[in-house]
C-alpha positions in Angstrom: -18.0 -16.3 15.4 -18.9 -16.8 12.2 -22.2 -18.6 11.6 -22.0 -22.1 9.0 -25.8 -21.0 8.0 -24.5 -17.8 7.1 -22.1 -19.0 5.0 -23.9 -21.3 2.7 -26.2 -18.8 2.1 -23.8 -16.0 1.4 -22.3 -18.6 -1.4 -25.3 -19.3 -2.9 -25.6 -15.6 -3.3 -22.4 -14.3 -4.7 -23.1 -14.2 -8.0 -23.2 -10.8 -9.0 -26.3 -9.3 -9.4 -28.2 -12.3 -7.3 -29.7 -11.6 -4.0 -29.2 -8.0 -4.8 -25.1 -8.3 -3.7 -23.2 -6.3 -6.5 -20.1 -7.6 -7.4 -16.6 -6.2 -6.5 -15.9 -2.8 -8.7 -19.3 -4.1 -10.7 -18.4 -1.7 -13.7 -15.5 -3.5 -14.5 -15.5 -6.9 -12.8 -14.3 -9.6 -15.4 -13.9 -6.7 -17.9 -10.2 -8.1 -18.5 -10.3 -11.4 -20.8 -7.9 -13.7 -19.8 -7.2 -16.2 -22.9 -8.4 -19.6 -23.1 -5.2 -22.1 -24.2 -2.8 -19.7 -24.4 0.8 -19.8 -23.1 2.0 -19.0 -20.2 3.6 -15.9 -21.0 0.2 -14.7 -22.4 -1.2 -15.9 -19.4 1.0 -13.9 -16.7 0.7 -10.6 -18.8 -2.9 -11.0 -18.5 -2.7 -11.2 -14.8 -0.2 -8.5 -14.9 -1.6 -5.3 -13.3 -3.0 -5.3 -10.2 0.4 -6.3 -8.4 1.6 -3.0 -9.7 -1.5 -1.5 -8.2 -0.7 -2.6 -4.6 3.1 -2.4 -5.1 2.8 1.7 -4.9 0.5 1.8 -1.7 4.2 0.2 -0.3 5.9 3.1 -1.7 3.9 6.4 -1.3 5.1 9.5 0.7 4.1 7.8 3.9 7.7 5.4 3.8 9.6 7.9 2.7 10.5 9.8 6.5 10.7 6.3 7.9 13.3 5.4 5.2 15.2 8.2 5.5 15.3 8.8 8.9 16.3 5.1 9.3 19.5 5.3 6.9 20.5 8.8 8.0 20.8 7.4 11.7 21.9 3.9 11.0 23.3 3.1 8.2 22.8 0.4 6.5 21.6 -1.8 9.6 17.6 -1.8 8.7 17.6 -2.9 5.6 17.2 -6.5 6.8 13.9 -4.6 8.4 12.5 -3.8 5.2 13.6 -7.2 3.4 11.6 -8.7 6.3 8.2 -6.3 5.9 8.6 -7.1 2.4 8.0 -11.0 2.7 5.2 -10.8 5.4 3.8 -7.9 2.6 4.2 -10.8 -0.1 2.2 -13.3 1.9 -0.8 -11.2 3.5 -1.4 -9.6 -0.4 -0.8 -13.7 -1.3 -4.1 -14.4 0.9 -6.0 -11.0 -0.4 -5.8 -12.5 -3.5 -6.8 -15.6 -3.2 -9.4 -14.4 -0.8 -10.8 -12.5 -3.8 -10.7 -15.2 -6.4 -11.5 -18.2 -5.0 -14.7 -17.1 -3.0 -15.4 -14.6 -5.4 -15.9 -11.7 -2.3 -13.4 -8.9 -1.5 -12.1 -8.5 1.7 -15.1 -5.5 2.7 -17.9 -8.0 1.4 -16.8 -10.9 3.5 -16.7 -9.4 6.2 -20.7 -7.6 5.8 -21.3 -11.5 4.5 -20.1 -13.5 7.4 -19.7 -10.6 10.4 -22.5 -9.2 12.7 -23.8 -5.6 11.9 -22.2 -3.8 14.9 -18.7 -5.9 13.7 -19.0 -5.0 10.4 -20.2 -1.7 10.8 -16.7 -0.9 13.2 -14.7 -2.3 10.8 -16.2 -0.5 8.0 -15.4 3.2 9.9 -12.0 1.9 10.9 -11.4 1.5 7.1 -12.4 4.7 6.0 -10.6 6.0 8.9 -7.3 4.3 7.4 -8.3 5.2 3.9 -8.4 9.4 5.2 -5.2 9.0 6.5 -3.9 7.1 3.3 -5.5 10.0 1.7 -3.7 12.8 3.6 -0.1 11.1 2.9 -0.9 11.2 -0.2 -1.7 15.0 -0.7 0.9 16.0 1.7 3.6 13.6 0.0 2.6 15.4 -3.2 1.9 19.0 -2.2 6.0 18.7 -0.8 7.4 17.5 -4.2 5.6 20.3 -5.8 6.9 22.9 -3.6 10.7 21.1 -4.2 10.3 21.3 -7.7 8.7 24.0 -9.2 8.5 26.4 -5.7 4.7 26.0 -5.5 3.8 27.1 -1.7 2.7 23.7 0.4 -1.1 25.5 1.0 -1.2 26.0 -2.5 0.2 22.6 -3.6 -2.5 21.1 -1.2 -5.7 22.8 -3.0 -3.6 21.7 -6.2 -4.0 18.2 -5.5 -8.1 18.9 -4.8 -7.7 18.5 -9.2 -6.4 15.1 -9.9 -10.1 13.8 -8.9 -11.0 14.9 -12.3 -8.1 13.2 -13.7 -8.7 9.6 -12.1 -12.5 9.7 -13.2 -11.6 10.7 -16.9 -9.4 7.6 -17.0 -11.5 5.3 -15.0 -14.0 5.6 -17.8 -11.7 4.1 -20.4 -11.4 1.2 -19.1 -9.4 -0.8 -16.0 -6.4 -1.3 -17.7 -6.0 2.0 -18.6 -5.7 2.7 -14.8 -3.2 -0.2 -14.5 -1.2 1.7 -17.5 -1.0 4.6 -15.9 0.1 3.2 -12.5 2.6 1.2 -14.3 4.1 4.3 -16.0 4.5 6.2 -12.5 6.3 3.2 -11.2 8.6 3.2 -14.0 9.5 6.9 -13.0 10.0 5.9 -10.0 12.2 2.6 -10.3 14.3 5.1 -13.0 14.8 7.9 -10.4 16.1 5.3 -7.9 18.6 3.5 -10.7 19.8 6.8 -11.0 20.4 7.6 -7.5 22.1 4.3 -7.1 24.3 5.1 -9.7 25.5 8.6 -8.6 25.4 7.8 -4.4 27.7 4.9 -5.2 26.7 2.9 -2.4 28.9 0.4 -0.5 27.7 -3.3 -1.7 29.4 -4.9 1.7 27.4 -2.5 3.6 23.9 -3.6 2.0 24.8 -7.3 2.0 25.7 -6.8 5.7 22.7 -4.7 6.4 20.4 -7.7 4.9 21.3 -9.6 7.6 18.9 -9.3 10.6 20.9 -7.3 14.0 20.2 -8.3 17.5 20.7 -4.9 17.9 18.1 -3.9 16.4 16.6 -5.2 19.5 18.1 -3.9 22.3 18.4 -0.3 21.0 15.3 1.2 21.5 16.3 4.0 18.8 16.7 1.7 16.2 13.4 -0.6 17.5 11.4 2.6 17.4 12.3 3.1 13.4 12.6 -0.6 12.8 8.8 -0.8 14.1 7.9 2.7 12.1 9.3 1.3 8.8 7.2 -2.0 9.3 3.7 -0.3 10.0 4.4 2.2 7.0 5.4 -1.0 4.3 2.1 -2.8 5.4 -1.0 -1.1 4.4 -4.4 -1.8 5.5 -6.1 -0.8 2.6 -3.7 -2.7 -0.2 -5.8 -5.7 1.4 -9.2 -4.6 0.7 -8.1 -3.3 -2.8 -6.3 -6.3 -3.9 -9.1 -9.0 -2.7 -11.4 -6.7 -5.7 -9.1 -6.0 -8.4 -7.8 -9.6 -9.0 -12.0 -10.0 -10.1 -11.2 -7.5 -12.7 -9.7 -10.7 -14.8 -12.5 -13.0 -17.0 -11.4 -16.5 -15.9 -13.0 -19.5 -15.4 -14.9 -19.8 -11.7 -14.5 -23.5 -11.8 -11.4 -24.9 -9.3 -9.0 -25.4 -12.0 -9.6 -21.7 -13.3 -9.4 -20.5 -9.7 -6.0 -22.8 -8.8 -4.5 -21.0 -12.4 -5.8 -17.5 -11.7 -4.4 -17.8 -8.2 -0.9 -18.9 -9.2 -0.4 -16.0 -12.2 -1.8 -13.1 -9.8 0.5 -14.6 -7.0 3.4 -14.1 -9.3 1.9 -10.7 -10.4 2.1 -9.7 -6.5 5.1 -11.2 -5.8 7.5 -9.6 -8.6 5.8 -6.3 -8.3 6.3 -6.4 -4.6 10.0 -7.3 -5.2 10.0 -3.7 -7.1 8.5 -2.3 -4.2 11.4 -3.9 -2.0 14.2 -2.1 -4.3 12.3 1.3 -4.3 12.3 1.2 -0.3 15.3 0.4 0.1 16.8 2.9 -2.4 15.6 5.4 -0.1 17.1 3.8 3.0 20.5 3.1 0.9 20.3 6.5 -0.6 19.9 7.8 3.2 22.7 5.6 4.5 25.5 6.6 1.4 24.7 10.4 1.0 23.6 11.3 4.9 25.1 8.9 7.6 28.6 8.1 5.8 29.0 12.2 5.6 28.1 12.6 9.3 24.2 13.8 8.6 22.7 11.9 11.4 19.2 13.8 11.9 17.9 13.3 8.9 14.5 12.6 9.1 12.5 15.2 7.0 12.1 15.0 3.0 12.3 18.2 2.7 16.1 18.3 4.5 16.7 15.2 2.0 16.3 17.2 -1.1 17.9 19.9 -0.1 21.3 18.3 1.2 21.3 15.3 -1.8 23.0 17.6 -4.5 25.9 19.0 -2.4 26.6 15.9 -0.7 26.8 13.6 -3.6 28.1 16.5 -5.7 26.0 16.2 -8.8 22.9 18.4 -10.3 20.1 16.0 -10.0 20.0 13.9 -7.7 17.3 16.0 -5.7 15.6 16.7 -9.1 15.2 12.7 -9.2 14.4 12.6 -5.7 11.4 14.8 -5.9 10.2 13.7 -9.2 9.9 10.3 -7.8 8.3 11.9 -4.3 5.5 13.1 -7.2 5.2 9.8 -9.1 4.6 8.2 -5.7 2.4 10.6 -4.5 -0.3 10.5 -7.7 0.5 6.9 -8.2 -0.9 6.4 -4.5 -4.0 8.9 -5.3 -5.2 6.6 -7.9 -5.2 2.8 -6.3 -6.4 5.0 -2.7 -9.1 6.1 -4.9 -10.4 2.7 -5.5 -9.5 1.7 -2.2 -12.6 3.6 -1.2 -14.8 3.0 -3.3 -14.3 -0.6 -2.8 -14.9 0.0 1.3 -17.3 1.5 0.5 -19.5 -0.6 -1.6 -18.0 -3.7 0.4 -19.5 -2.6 3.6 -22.5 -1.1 2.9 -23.4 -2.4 -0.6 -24.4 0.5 -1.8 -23.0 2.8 -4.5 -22.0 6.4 -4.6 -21.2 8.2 -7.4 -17.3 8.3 -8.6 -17.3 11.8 -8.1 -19.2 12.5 -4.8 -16.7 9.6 -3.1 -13.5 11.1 -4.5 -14.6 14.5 -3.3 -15.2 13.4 -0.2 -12.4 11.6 0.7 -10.2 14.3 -0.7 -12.2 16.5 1.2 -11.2 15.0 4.5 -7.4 14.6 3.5 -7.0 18.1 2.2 -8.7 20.5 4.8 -6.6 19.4 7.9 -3.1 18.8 5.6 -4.8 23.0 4.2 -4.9 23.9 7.9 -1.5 22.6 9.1 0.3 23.5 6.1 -0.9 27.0 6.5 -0.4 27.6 10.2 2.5 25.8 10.8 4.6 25.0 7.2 7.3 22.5 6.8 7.7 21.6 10.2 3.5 20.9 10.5 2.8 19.0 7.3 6.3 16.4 8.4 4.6 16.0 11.6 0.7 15.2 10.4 2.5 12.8 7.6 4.1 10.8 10.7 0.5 10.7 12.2 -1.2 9.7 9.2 1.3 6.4 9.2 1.0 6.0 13.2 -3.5 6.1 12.4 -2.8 3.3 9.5 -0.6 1.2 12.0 -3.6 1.3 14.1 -6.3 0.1 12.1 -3.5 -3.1 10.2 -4.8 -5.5 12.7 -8.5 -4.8 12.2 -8.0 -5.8 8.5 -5.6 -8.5 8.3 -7.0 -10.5 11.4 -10.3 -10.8 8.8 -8.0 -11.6 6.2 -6.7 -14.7 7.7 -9.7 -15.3 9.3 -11.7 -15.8 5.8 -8.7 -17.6 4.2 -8.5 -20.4 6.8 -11.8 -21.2 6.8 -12.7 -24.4 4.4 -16.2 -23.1 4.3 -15.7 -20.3 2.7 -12.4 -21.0 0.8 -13.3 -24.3 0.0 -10.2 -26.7 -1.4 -8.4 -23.3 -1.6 -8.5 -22.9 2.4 -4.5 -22.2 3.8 -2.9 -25.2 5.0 -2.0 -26.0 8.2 1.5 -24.7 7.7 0.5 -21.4 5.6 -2.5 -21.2 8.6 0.3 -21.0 11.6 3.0 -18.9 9.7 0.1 -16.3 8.7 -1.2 -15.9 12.2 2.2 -15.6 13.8 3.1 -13.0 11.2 -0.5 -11.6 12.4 0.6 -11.4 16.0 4.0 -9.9 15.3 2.4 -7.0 13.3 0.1 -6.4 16.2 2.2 -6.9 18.8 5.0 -4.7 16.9 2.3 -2.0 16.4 0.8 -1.6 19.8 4.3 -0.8 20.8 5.1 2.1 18.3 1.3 3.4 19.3 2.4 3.4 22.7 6.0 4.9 22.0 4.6 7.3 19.6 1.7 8.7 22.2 4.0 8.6 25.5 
């Protein structure tokens, strides 16, 4: 339990640079001005950024196989699945958030703030845990679009990615916006790709509006459970909630409540649209799945490489899979860059210490690239599909070790003061909670038996 004592004097030392606590991402906390008395459109595009940020962790290589896979086999019919993953995404990022800004902590700090050592400590090596396997999604998601589109061999396209290190700390020393620019433009490749693919698959618009609508049989066949339960621990990520509890701190806005209550409601809009973007991207891939594979009679189509291969003949058009890796790319190095500072946020959360940029990001690629090196090596294809399914099935383990916290912190009036979830808010976020964990300890179980 989490000691009152405690709490009052974590408080009265989370200023940054007090009581030796450093403040979330110190380099460029409240590096972002927000302005005083402007509109609200000035407002919201000051907030605008670190919804982006998060939105791609929903979209890297990791949802891809569950995506496709799931529209290749059924359709339409689990679109309502990612509509619903989607909403409980928009309200657990809605608490990281406001977790960040109103007690000025990110989700790693609070917990070393108001957990025991031996807690914290477990918590802090489940997170990096989740952040390796982030990590490894992320290189293998890449090193496959490199070997679709320019014929680069997967070993290869692995040590390739061992590079972009030196291209996220060239442009995290020109500032945090910079970073958000650059994220923003490999989302916009992304959300093109997909227009495109919508445009040229010619999807049916009944089917979609039918497959929004949540199936009891979704349910009762274990088949489609068993995806429906994949697709949900791939679209929730464990470490979007540590990263976006530190990166809404980036903005300079008043600490006082009414600066607080107006920095919460433009970053919650920030989160909410870009997570809508996310929504569409996801299920593009599921639609795009559904129209090219399952209406043709491609059922077993669950490997992005297969995808690629089969998009062009099917839909009988030049570059659809050109699109479709492009976007795999986008995704991939989009994902690099917020997993980046997903770490060093952990990292510093946890332990309050700092590394340097460079020694972190070597050693969490480090981690990520010798097994996806190994596997790629030994077995090809067949081995790098199979470790990016295990990477998703570690990250489904360690969700409940980060959003119990999360709710946890935000229903606490001690900590959250006025800003503390309602009642209401309070219920619907634990039984969200409990379904995530309950749906996750089933696809652990399916997945390992």
């Amino acid at each position: 339990m989490i000691d009152s004592l405690k709490i009052q004097e974590t408080q009265r030392n989370t200023t940054p640079g007090e009581g030796g606590r450093l403040a979330s991402l110190s380099e460029v906390h409240s590096s972002i001005v927000v302005p005083e008395g402007a509109g609200f459109w000035k407002k919201l595009m000051a907030f605008t950024g670190p919804g982006l940020m998060v939105a791609v962790g929903y979209i890297d290589p990791g949802n891809w196989a569950t995506d496709i896979e799931g529209g290749s086999r059924f359709g339409y019919t689990l679109l309502s699945v990612i509509l619903i993953s989607n909403l409980f995404a928009m309200l657990l990022q809605h608490l990281s958030l406001k977790l960040g800004i109103a007690s000025g902590r990110d989700l790693a700090q609070a917990c070393r703030d108001y957990y025991s050592r031996p807690v914290s400590f477990v918590l802090w090596v489940l997170s990096e845990i989740a952040i390796a396997a982030t990590d490894l999604a992320e290189v293998i998601g890449s090193a496959i679009a490199l070997n679709l589109l320019f014929g680069l061999p997967l070993p290869l396209g692995v040590l390739f990615t061992a590079f972009d290190v030196l291209i996220v700390l060239y442009f995290q020393q020109k500032g945090f916006r910079i970073i958000e620019s650059i994220v923003a433009g490999l989302m916009g490749i992304i959300l093109l790709s997909f227009i495109y693919e919508m445009v040229v698959s010619q999807p049916s618009m009944a089917g979609i509006m039918d497959g929004l609508i949540p199936k009891t049989q979704i349910v009762t066949d274990s088949g489609m459970l068993y995806i429906a339960i994949g697709i949900l621990g791939a679209t929730v990520m464990p470490h979007n909630l540590y990263l976006h509890s530190s990166i809404v701190q980036t903005r300079a806005f008043n600490r006082d409540d009414e600066g607080k209550k107006s920095a919460i409601r433009f970053a919650t809009i920030d989160s909410t649209v870009s997570l809508f973007l996310a929504f569409f991207i996801n299920a593009s891939i599921l639609i795009l799945a559904a129209t090219a594979f399952h209406s043709n009679g491609h059922f077993e189509i669950a490997d992005i490489t297969d995808a690629y291969h089969l998009l062009d003949p099917v839909l009988g058009v030049g570059l659809a899979g050109i699109f479709f890796a492009l976007a795999l790319l986008a995704s991939g190095q989009s994902s690099t860059l917020t997993g980046t500072l997903a770490g060093q946020i952990v990292m510093e959360g946890f332990l309050n210490i700092r590394l340097k940029p460079w020694l972190r990001r070597l050693i969490t690629r480090g981690i990520a690239i010798v097994p996806a090196l190994i596997v790629s090596y030994l077995y090809g294809e067949k081995g790098t599909a199979d470790l990016l399914v295990f990477s998703q099935v570690i990250l489904s383990l360690q969700l409940s070790f980060a959003v119990v916290p999360l709710v946890f912190f935000t229903s606490n009036s001690q900590i959250m003061g006025r800003f503390a979830n309602s009642k209401v808010l309070t219920i619907l976020a634990w039984v969200i909670t409990s379904v995530i964990i309950c749906l996750n300890l089933f696809l652990l179980w399916k997945t390992f038996t």
